[in-house]
Backbone bond lengths (Angstrom), bond angles and torsions (degrees), N, CA, C in turn:
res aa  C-N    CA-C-N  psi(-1)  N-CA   C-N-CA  omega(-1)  CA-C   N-CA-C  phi
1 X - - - 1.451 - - 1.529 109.70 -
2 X 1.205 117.59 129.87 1.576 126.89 -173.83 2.029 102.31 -66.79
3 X 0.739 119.04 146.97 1.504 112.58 -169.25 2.383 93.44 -121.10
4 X 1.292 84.05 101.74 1.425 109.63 173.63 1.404 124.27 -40.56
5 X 0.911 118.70 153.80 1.490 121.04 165.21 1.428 122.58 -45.43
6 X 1.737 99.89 -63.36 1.071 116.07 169.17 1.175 137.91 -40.27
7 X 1.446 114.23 -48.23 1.571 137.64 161.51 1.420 113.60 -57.56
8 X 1.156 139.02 -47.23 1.351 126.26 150.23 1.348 126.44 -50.66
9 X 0.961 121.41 -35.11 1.915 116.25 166.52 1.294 106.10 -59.59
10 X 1.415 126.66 -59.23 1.287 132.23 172.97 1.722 105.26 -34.52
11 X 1.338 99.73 -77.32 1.595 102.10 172.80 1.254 119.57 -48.78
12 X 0.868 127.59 -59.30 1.645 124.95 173.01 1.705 120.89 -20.36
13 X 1.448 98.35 -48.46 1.755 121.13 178.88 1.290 84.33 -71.51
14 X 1.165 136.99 -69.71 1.581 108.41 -156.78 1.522 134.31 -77.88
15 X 1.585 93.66 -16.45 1.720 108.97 153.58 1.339 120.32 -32.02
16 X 1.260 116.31 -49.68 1.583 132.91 -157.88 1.025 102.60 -83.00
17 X 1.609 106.73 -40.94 1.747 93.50 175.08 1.847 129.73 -76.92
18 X 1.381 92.03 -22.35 1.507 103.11 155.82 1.447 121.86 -67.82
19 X 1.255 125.31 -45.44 1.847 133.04 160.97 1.593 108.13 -37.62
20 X 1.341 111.21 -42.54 1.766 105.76 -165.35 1.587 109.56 -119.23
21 X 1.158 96.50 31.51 1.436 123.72 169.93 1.646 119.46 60.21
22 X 1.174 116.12 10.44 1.584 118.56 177.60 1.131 127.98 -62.94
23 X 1.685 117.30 -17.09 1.499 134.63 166.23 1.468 100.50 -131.24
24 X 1.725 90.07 164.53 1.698 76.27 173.92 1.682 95.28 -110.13
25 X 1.296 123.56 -176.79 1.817 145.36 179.46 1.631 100.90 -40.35
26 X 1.540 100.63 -37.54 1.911 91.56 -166.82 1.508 121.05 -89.71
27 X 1.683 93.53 -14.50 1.727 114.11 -176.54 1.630 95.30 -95.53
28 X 1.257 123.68 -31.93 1.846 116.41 171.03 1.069 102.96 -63.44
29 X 1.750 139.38 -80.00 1.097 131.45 145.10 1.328 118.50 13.72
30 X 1.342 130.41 -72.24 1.698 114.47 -170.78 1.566 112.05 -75.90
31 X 1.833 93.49 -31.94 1.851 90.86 -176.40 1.890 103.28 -77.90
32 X 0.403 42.46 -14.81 1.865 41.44 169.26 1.672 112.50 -89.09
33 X 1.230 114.21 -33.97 1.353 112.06 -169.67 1.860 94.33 -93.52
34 X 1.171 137.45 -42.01 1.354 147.32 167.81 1.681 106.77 -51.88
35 X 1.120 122.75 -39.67 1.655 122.53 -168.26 1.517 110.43 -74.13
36 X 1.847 112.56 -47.29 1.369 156.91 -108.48 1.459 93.12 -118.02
37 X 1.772 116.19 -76.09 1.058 137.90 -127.55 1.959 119.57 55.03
38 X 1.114 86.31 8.71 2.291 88.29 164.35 1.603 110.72 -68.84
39 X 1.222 91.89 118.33 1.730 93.19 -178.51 1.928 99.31 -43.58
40 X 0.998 101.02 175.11 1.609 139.99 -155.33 1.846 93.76 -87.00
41 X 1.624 116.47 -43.38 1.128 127.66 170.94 1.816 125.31 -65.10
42 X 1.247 100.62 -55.22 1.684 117.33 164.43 1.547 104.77 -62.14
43 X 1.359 110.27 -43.97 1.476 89.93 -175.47 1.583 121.94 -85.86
44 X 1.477 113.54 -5.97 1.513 127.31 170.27 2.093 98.39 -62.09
45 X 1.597 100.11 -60.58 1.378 106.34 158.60 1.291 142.62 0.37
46 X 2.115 94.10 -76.08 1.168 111.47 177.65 1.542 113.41 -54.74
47 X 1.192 101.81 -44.95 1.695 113.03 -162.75 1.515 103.80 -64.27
48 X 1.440 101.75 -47.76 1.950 102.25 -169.77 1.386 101.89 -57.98
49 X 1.392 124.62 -57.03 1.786 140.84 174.61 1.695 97.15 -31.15
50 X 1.452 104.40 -72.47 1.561 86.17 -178.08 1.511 138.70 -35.55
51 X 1.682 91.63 -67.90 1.546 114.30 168.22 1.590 117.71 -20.94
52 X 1.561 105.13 -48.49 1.314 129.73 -159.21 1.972 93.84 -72.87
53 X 1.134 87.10 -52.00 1.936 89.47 -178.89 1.360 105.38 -76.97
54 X 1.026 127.04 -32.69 1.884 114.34 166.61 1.435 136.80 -61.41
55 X 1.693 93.01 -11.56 1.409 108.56 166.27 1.469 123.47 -135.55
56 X 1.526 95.49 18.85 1.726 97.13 163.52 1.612 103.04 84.17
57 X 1.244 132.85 -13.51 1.395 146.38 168.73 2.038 123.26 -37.80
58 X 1.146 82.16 114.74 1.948 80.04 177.87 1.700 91.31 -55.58
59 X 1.725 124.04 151.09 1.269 133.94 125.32 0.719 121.02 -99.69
60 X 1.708 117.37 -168.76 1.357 127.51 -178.98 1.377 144.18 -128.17
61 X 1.794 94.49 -10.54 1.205 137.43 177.13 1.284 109.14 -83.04
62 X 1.420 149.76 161.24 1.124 156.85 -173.21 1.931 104.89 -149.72
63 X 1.476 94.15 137.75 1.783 108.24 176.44 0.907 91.62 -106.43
64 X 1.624 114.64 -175.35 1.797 135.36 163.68 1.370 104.96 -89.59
65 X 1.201 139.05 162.16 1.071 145.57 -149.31 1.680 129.73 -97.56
66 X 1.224 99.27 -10.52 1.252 125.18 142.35 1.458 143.15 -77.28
67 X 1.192 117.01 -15.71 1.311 142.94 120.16 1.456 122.29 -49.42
68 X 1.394 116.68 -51.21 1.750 84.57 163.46 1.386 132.03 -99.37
69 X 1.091 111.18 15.11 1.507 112.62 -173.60 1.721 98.49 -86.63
70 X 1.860 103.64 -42.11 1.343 96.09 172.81 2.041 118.17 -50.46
71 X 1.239 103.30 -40.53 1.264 116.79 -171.64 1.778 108.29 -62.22
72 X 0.734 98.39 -53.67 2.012 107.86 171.83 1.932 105.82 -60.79
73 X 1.071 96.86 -45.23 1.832 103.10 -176.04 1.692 101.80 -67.94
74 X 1.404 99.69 -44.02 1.750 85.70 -175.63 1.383 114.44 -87.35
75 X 1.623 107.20 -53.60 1.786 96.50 161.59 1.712 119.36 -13.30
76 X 1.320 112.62 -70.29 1.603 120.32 -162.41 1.631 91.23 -71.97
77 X 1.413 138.12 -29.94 1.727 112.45 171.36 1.057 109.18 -95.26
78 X 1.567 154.01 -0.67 1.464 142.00 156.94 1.490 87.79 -80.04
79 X 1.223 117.96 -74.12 1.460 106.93 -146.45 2.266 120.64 -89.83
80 X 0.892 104.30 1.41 1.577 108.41 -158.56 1.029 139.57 102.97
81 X 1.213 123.90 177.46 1.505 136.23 -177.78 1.802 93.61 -73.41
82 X 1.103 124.12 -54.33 1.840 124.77 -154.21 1.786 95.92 -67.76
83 X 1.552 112.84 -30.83 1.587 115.67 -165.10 1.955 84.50 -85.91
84 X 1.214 112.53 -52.96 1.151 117.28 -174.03 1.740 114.95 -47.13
85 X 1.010 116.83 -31.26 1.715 134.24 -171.86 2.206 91.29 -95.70
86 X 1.235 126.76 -41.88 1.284 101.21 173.31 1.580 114.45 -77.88
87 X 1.370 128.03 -20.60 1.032 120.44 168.05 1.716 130.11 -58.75
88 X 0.962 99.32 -33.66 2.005 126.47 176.23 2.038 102.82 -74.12
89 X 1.638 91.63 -34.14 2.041 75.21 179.05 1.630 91.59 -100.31
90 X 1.263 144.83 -3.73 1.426 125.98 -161.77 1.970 83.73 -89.01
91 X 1.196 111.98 -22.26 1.503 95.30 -158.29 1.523 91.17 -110.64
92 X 0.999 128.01 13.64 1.514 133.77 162.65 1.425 106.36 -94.80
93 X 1.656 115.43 -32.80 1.871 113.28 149.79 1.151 124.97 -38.07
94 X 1.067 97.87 -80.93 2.160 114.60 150.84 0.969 112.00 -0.41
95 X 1.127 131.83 -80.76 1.453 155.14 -146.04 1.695 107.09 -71.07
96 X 1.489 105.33 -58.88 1.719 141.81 176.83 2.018 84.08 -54.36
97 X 1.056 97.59 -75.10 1.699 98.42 174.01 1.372 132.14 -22.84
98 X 1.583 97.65 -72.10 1.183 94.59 -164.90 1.878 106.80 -94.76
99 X 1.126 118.71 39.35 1.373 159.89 -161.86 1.596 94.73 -96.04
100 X 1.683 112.89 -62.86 0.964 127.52 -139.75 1.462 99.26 -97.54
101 X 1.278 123.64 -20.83 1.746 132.00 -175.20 1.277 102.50 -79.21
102 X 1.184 149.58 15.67 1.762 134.28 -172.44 1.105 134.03 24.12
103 X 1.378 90.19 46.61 1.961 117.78 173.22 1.521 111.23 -92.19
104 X 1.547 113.03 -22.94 1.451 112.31 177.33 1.763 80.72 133.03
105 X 1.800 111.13 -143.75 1.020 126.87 168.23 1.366 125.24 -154.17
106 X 1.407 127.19 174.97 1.300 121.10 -167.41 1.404 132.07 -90.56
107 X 1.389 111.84 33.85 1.436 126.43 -163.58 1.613 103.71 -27.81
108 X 1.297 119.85 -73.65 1.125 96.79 -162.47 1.605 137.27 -68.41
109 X 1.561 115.17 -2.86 1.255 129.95 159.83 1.611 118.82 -74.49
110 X 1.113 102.03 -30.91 1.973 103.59 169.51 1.368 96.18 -74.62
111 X 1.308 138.59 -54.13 1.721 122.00 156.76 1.100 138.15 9.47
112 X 1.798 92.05 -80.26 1.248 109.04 172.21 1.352 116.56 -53.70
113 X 1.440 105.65 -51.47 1.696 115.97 -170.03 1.675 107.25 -54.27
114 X 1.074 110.76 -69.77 1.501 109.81 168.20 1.243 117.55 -34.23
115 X 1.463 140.68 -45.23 1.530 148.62 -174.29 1.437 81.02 -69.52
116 X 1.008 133.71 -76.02 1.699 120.20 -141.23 1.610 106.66 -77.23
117 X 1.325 117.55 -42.97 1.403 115.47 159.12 1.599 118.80 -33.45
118 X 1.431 120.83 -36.52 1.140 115.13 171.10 1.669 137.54 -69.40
């Protein structure tokens, strides 16, 4: 199932509440997959991906790219420039990462990264 725009905003909100501890990973996970319809797996995903950019963290998982631009755009207006700047190197990990598997590479997410870095 293609995971929507929409469904990431949705998810996005419940990320945060998993980030500031009001749910925990397995209860975001279900509310996300109950709100959403995003499988249970993508939305485990969503949550780790975030986490990972709130603390500057390589992942391992990969979204579509509209998915992260939302994720970089809202990061930097909920949270700041400093949350906004670990989100831009955790997915420049990413990138360096999945670089290294001989899948190709992530052109259009270094894009982004480069655009917003600017």
């Amino acid at each position: 199932m293609k995971i929507t725009f929409e469904m990431s905003e949705a998810a996005y909100e419940i990320a945060k509440k998993v980030y500031s501890g009001q749910i925990t990973r397995t209860e975001g996970k279900i509310e996300i997959n109950k709100n959403t319809g995003m499988n249970e797996g993508s939305a485990q995903a969503f949550i780790t991906i975030f986490l990972a950019m709130m603390s500057g963290e390589v992942y391992k998982r990969a979204f579509n790219n509209e998915t992260n631009r939302l994720l970089f755009e809202s990061i930097k207006r909920d949270y700041g420039k400093e949350y906004f700047i670990k989100a831009l190197d955790a997915s420049q990990k990413h990138v360096n990462y999945y670089s290294t598997l001989g899948k190709g590479n992530l052109s259009g997410l270094q894009s982004i990264i480069n655009e917003m870095r600017s």
